[in-house]
CHARMM internal coordinates of N, CA and C (Angstrom, degrees):
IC EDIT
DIST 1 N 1 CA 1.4483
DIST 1 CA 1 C 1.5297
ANGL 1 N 1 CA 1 C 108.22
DIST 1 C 2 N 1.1118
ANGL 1 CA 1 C 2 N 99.94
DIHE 1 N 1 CA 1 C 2 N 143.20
DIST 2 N 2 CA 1.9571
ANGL 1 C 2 N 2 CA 116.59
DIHE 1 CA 1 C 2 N 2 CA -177.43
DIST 2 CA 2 C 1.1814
ANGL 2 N 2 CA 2 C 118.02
DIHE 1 C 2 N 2 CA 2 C -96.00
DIST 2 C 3 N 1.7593
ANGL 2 CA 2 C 3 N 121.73
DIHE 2 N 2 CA 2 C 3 N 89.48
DIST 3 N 3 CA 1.8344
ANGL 2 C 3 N 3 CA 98.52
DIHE 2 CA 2 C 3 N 3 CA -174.37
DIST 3 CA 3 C 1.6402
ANGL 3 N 3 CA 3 C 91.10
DIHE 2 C 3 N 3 CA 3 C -113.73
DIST 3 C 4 N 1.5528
ANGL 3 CA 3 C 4 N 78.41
DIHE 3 N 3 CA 3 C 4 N 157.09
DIST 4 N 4 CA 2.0463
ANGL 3 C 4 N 4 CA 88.01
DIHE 3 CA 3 C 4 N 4 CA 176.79
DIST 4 CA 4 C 1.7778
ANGL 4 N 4 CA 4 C 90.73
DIHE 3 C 4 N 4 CA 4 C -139.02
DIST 4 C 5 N 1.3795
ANGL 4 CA 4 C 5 N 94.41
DIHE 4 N 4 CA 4 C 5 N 113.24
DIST 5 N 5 CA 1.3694
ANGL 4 C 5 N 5 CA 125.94
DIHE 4 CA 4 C 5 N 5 CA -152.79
DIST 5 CA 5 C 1.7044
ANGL 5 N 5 CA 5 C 95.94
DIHE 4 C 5 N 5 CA 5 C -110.78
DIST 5 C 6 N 1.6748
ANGL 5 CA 5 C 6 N 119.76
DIHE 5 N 5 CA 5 C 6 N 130.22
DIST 6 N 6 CA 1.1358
ANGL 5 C 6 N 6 CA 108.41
DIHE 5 CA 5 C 6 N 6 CA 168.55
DIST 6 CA 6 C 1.5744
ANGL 6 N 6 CA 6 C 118.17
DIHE 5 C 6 N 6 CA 6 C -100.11
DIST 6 C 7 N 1.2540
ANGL 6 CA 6 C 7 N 119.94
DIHE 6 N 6 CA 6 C 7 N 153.68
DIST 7 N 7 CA 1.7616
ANGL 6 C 7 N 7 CA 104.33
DIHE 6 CA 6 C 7 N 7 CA -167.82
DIST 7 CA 7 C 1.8991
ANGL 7 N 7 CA 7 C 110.72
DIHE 6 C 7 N 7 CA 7 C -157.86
DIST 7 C 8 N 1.0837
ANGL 7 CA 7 C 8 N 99.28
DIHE 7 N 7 CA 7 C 8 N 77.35
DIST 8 N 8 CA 1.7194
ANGL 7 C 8 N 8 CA 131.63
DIHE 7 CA 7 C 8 N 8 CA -151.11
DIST 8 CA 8 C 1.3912
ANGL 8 N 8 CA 8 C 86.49
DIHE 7 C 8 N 8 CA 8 C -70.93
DIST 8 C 9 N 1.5701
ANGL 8 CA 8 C 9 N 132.38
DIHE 8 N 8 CA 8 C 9 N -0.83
DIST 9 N 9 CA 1.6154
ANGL 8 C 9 N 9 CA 123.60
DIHE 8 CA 8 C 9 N 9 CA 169.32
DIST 9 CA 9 C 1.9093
ANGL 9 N 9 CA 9 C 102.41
DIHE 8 C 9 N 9 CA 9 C -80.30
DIST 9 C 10 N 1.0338
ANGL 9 CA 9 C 10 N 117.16
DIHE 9 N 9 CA 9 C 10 N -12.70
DIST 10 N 10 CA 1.2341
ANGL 9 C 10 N 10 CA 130.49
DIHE 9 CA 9 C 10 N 10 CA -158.00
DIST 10 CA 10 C 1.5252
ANGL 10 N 10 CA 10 C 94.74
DIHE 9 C 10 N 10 CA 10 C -62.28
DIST 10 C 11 N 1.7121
ANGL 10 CA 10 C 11 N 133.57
DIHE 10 N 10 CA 10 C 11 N 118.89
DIST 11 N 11 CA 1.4325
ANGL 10 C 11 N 11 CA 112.15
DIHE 10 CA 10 C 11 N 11 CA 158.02
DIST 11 CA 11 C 1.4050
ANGL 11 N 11 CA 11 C 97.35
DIHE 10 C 11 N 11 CA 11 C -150.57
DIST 11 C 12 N 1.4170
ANGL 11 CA 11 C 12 N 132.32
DIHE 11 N 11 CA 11 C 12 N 47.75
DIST 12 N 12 CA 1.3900
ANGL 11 C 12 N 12 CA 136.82
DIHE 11 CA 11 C 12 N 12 CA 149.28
DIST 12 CA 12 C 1.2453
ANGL 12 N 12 CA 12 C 123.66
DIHE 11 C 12 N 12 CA 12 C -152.19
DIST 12 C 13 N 0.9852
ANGL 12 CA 12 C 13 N 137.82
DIHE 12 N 12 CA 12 C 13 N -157.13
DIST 13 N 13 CA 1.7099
ANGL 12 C 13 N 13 CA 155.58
DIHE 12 CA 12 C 13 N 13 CA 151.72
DIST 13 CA 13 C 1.5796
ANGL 13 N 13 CA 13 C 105.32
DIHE 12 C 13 N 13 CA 13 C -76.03
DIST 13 C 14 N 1.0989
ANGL 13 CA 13 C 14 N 132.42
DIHE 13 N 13 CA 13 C 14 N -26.76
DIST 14 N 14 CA 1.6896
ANGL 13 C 14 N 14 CA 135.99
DIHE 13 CA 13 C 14 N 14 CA -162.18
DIST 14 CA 14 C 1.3553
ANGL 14 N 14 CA 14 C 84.89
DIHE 13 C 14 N 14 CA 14 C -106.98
DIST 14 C 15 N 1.2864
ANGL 14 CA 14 C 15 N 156.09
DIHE 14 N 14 CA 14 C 15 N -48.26
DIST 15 N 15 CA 1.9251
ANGL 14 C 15 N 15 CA 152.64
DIHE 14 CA 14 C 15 N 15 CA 164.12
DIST 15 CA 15 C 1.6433
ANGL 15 N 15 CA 15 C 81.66
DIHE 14 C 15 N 15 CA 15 C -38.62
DIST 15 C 16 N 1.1514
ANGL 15 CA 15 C 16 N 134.86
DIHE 15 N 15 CA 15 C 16 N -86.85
DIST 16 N 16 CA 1.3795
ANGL 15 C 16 N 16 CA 129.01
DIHE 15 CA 15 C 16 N 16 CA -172.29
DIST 16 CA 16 C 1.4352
ANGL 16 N 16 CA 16 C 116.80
DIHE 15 C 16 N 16 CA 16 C -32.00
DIST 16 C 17 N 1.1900
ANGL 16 CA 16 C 17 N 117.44
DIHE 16 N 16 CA 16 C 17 N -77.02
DIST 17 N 17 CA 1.8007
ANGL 16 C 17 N 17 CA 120.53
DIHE 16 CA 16 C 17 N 17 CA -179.81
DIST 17 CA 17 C 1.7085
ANGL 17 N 17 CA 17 C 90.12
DIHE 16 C 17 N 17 CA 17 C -28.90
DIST 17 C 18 N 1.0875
ANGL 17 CA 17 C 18 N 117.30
DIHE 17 N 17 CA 17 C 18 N -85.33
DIST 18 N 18 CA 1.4393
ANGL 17 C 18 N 18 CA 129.12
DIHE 17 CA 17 C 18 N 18 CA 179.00
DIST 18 CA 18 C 1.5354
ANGL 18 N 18 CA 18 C 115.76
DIHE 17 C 18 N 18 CA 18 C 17.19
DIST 18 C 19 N 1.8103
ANGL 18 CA 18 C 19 N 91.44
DIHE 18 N 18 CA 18 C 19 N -79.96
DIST 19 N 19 CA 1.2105
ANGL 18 C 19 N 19 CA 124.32
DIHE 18 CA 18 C 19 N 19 CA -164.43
DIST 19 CA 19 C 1.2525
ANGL 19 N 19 CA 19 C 115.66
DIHE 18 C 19 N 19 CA 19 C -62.17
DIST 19 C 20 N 1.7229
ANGL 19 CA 19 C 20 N 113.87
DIHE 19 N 19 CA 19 C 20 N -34.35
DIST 20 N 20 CA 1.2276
ANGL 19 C 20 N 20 CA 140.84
DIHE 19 CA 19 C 20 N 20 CA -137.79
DIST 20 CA 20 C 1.9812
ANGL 20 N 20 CA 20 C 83.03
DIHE 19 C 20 N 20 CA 20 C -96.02
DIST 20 C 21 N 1.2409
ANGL 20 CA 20 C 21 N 105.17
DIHE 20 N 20 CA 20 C 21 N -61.45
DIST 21 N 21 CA 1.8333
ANGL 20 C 21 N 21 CA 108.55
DIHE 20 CA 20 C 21 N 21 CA 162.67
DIST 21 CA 21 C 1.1406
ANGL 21 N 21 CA 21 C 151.90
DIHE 20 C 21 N 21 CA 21 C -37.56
DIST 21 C 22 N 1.3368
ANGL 21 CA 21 C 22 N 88.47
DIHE 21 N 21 CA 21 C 22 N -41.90
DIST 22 N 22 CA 1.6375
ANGL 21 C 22 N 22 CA 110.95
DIHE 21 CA 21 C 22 N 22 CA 161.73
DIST 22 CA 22 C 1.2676
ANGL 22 N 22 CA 22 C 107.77
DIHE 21 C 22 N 22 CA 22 C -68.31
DIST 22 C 23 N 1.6549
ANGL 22 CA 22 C 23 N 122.39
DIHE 22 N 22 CA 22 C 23 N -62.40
DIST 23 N 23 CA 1.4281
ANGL 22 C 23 N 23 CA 129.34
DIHE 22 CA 22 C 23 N 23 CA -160.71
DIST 23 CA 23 C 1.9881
ANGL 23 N 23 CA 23 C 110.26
DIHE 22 C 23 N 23 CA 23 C -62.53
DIST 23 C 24 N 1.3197
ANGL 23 CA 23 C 24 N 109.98
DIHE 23 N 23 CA 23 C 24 N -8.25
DIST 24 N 24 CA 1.6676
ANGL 23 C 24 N 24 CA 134.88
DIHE 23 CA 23 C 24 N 24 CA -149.57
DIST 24 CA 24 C 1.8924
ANGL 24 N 24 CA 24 C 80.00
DIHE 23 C 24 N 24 CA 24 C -99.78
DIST 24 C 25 N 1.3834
ANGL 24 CA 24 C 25 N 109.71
DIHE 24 N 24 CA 24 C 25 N -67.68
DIST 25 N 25 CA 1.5459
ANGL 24 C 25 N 25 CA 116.04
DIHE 24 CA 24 C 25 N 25 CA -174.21
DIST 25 CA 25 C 1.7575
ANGL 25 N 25 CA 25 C 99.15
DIHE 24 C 25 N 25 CA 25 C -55.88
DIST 25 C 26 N 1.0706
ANGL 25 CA 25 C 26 N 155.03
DIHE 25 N 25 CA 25 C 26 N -52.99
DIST 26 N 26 CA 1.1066
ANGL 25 C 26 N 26 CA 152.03
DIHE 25 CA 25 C 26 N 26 CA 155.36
DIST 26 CA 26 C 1.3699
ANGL 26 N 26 CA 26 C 131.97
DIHE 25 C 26 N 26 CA 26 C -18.96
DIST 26 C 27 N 1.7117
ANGL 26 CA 26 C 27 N 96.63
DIHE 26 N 26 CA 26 C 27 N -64.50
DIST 27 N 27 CA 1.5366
ANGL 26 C 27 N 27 CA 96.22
DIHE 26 CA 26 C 27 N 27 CA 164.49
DIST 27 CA 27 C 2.0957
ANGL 27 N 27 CA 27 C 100.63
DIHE 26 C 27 N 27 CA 27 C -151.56
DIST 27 C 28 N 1.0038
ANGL 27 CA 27 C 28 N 95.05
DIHE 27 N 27 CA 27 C 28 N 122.83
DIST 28 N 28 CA 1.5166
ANGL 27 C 28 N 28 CA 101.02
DIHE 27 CA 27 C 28 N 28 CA -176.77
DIST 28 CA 28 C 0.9958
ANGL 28 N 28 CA 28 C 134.36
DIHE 27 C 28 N 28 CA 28 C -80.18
DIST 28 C 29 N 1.7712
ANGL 28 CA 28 C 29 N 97.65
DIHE 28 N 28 CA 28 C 29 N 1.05
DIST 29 N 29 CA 1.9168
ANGL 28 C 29 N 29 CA 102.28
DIHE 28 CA 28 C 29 N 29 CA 156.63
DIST 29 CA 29 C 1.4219
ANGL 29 N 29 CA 29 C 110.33
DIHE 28 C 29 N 29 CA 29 C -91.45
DIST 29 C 30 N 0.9017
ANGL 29 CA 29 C 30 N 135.33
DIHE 29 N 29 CA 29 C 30 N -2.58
DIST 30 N 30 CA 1.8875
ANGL 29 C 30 N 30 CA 160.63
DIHE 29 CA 29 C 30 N 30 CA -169.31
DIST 30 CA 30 C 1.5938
ANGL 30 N 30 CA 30 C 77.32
DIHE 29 C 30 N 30 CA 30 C -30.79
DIST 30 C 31 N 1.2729
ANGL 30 CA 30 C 31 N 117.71
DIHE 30 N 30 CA 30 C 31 N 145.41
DIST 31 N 31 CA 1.3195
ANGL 30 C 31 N 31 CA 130.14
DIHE 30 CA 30 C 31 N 31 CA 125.04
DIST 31 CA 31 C 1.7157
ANGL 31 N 31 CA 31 C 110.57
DIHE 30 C 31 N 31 CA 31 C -122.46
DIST 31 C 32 N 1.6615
ANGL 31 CA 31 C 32 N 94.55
DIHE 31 N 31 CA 31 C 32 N 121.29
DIST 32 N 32 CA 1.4931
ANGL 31 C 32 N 32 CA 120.95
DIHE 31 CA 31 C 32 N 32 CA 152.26
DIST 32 CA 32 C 1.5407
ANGL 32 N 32 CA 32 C 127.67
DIHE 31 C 32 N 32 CA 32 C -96.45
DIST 32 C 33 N 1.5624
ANGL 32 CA 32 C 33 N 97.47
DIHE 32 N 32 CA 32 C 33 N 122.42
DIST 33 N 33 CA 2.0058
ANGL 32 C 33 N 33 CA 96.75
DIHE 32 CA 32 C 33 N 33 CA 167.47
DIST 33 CA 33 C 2.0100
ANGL 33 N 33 CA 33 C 85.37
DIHE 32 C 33 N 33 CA 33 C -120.86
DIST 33 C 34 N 1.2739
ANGL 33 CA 33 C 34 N 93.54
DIHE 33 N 33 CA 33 C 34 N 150.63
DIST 34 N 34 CA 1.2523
ANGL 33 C 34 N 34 CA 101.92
DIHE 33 CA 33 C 34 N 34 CA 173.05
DIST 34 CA 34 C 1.6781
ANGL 34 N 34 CA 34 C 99.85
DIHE 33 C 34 N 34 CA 34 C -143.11
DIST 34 C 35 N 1.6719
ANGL 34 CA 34 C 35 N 101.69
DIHE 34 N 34 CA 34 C 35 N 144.61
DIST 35 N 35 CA 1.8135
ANGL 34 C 35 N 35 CA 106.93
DIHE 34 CA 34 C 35 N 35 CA -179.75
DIST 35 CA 35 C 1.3539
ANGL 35 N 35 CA 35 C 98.75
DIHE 34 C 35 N 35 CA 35 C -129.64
DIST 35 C 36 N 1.3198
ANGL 35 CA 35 C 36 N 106.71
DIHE 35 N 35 CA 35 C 36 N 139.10
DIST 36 N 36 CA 1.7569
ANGL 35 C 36 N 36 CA 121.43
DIHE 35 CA 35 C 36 N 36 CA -149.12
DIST 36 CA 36 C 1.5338
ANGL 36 N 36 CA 36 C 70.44
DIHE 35 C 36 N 36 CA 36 C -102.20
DIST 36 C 37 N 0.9889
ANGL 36 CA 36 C 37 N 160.08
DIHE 36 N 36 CA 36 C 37 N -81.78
DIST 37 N 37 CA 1.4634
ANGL 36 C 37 N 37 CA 150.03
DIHE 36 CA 36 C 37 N 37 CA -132.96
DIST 37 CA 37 C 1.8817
ANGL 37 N 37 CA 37 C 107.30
DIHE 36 C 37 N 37 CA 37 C -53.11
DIST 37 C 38 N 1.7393
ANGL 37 CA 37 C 38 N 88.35
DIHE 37 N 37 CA 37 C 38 N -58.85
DIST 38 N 38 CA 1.4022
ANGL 37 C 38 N 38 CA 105.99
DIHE 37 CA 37 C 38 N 38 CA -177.01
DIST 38 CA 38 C 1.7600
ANGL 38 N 38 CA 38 C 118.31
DIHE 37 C 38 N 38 CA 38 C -59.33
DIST 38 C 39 N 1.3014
ANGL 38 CA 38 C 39 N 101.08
DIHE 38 N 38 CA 38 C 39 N -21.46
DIST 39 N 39 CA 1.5747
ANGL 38 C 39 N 39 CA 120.14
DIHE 38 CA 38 C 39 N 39 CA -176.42
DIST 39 CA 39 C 1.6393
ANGL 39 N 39 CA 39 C 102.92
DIHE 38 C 39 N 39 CA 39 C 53.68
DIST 39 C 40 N 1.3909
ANGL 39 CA 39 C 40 N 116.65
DIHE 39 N 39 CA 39 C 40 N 44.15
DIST 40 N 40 CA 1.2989
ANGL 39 C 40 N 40 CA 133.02
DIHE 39 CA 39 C 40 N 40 CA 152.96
DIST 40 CA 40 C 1.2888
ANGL 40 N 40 CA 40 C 128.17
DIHE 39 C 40 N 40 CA 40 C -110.89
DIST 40 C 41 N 1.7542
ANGL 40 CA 40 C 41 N 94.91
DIHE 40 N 40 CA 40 C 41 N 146.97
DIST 41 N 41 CA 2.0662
ANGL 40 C 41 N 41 CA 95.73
DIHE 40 CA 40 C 41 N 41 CA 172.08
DIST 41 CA 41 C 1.5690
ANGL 41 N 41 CA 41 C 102.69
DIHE 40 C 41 N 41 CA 41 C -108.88
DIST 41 C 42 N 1.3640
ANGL 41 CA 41 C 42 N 139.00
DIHE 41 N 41 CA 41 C 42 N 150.76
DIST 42 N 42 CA 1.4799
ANGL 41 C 42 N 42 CA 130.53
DIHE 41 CA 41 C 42 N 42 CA 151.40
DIST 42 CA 42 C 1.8760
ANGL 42 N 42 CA 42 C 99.08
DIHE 41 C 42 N 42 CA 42 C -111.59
DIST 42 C 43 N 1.5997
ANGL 42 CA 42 C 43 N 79.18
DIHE 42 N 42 CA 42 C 43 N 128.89
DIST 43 N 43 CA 1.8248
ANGL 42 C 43 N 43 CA 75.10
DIHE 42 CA 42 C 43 N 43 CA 167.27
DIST 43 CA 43 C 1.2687
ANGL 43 N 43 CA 43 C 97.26
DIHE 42 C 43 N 43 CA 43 C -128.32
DIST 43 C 44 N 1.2671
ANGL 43 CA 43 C 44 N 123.01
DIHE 43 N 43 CA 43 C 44 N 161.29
DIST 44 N 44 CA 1.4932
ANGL 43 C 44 N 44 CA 165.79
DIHE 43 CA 43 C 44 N 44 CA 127.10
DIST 44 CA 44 C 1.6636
ANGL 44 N 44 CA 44 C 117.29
DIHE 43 C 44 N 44 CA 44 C -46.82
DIST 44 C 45 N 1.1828
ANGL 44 CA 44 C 45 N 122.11
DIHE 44 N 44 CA 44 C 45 N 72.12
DIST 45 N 45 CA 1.6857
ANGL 44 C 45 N 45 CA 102.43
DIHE 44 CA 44 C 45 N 45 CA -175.81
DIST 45 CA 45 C 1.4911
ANGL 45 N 45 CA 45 C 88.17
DIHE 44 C 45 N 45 CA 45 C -151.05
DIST 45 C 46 N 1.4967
ANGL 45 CA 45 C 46 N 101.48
DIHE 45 N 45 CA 45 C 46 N 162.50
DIST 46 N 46 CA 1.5729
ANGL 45 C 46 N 46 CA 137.23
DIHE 45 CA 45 C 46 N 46 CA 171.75
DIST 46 CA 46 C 1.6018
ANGL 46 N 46 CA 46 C 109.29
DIHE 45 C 46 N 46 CA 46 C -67.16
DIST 46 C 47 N 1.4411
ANGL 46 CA 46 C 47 N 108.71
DIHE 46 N 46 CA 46 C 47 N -38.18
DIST 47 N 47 CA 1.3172
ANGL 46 C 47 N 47 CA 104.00
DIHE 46 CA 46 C 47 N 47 CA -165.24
DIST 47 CA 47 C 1.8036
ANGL 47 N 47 CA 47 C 106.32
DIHE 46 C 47 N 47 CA 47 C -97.90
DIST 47 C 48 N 1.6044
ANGL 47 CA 47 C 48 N 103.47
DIHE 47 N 47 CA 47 C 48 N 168.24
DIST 48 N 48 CA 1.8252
ANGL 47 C 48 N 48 CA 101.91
DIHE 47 CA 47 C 48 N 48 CA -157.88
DIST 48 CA 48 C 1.3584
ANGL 48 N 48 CA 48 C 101.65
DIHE 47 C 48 N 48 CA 48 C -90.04
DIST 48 C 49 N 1.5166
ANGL 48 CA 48 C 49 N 96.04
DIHE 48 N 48 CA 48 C 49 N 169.28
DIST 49 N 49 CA 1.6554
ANGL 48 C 49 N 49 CA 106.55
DIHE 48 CA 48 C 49 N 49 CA -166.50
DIST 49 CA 49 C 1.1339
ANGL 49 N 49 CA 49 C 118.05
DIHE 48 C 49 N 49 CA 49 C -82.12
DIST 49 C 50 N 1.4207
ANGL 49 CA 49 C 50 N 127.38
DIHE 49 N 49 CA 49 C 50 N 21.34
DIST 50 N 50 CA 1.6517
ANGL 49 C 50 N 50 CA 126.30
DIHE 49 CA 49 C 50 N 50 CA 159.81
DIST 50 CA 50 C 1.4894
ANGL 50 N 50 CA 50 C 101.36
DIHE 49 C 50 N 50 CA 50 C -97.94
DIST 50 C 51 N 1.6393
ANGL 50 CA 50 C 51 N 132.94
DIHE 50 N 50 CA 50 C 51 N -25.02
DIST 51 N 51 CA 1.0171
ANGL 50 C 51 N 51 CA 128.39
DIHE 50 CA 50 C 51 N 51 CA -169.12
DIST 51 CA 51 C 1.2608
ANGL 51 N 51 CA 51 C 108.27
DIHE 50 C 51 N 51 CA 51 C -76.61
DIST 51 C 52 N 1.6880
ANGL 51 CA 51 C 52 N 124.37
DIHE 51 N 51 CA 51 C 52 N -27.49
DIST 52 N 52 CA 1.3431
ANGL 51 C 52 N 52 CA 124.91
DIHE 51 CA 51 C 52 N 52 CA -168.90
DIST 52 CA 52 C 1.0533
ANGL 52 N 52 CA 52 C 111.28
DIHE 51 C 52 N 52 CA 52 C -100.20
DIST 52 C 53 N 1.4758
ANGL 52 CA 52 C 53 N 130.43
DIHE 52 N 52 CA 52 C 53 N -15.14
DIST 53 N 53 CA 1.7568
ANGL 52 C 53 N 53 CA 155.11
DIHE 52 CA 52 C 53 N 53 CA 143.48
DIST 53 CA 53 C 1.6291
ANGL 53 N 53 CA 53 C 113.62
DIHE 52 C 53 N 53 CA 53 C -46.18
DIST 53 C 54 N 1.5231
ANGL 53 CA 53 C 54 N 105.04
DIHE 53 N 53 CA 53 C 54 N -25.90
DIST 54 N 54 CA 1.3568
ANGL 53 C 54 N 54 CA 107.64
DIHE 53 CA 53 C 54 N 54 CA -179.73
DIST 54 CA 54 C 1.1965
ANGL 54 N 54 CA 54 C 116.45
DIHE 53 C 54 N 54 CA 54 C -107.15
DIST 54 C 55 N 1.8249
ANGL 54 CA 54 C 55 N 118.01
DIHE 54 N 54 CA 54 C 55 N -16.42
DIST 55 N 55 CA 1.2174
ANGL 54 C 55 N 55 CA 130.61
DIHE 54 CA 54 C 55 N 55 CA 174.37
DIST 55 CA 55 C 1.5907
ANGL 55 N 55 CA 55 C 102.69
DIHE 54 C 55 N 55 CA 55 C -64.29
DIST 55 C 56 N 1.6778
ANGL 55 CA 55 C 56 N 103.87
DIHE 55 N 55 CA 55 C 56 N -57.45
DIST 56 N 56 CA 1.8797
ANGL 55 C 56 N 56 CA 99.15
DIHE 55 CA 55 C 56 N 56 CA -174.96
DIST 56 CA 56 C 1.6888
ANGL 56 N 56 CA 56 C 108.19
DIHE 55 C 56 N 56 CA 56 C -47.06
DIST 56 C 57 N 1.3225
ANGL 56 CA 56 C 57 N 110.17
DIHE 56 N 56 CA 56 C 57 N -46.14
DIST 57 N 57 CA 1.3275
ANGL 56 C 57 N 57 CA 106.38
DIHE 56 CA 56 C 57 N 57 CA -149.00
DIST 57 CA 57 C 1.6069
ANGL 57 N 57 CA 57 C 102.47
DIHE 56 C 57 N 57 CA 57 C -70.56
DIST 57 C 58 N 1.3042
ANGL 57 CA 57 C 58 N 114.13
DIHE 57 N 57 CA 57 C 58 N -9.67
DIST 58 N 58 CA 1.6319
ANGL 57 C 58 N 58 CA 107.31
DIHE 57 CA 57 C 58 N 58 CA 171.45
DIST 58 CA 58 C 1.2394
ANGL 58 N 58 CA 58 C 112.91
DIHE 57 C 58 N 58 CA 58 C -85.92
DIST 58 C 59 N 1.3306
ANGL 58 CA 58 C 59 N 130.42
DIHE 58 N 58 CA 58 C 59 N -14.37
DIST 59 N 59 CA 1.2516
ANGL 58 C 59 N 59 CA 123.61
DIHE 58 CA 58 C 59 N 59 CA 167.75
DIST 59 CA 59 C 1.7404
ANGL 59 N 59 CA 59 C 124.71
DIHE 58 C 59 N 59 CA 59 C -81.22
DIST 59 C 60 N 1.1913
ANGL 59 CA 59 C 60 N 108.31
DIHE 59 N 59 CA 59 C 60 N 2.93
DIST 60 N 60 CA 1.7774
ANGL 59 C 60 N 60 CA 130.49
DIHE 59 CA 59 C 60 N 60 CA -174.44
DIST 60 CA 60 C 1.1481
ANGL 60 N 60 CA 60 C 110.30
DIHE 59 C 60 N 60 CA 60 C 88.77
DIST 60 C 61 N 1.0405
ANGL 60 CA 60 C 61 N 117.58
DIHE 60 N 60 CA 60 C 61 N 54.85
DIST 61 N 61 CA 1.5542
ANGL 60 C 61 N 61 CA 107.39
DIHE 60 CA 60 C 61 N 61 CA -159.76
DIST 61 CA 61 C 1.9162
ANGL 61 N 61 CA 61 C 84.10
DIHE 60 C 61 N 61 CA 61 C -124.50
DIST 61 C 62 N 1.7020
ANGL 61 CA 61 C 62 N 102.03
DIHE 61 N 61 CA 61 C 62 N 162.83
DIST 62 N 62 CA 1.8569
ANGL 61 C 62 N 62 CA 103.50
DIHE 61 CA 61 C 62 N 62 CA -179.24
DIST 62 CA 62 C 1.7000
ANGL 62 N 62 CA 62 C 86.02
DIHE 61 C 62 N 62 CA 62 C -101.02
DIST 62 C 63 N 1.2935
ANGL 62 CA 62 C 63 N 119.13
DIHE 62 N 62 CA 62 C 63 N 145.08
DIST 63 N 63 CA 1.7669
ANGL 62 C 63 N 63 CA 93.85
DIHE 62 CA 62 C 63 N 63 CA 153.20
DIST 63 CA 63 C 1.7277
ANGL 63 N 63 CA 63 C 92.41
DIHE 62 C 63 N 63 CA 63 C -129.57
DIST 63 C 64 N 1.1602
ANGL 63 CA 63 C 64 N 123.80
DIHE 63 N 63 CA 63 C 64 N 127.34
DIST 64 N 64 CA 1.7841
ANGL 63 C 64 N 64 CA 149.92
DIHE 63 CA 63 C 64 N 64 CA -152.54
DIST 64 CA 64 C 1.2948
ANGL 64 N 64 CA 64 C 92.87
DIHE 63 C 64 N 64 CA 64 C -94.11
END
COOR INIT
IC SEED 1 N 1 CA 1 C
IC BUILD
């Protein structure tokens, strides 16, 4: 599944690593790109979009 997730906590490259870790422990075929400008993540994963909505939000993250 393809989500393009907006996430307005986003304000570096290290908010990314973050996100990108969390979303990895979830599902470990995950592909994460995240754009610090856009304050978006798109992932690539098996697992559903409250689980990966719930993954950011444990890392402090907002996802909008």
């Amino acid at each position: 599944m393809a989500l393009e997730l907006k996430v307005p906590s986003i304000a570096c490259t290290g908010c990314i690593d973050t996100i990108t870790k969390a979303v990895m422990e979830l599902d470990s075929s995950a592909s994460v790109k995240g754009d610090v400008q856009g304050k978006s993540v798109s992932v690539e994963t098996t697992a559903s979009e409250e689980a990966v909505k719930e993954a950011i939000v444990k890392t402090g993250h907002t996802v909008a």
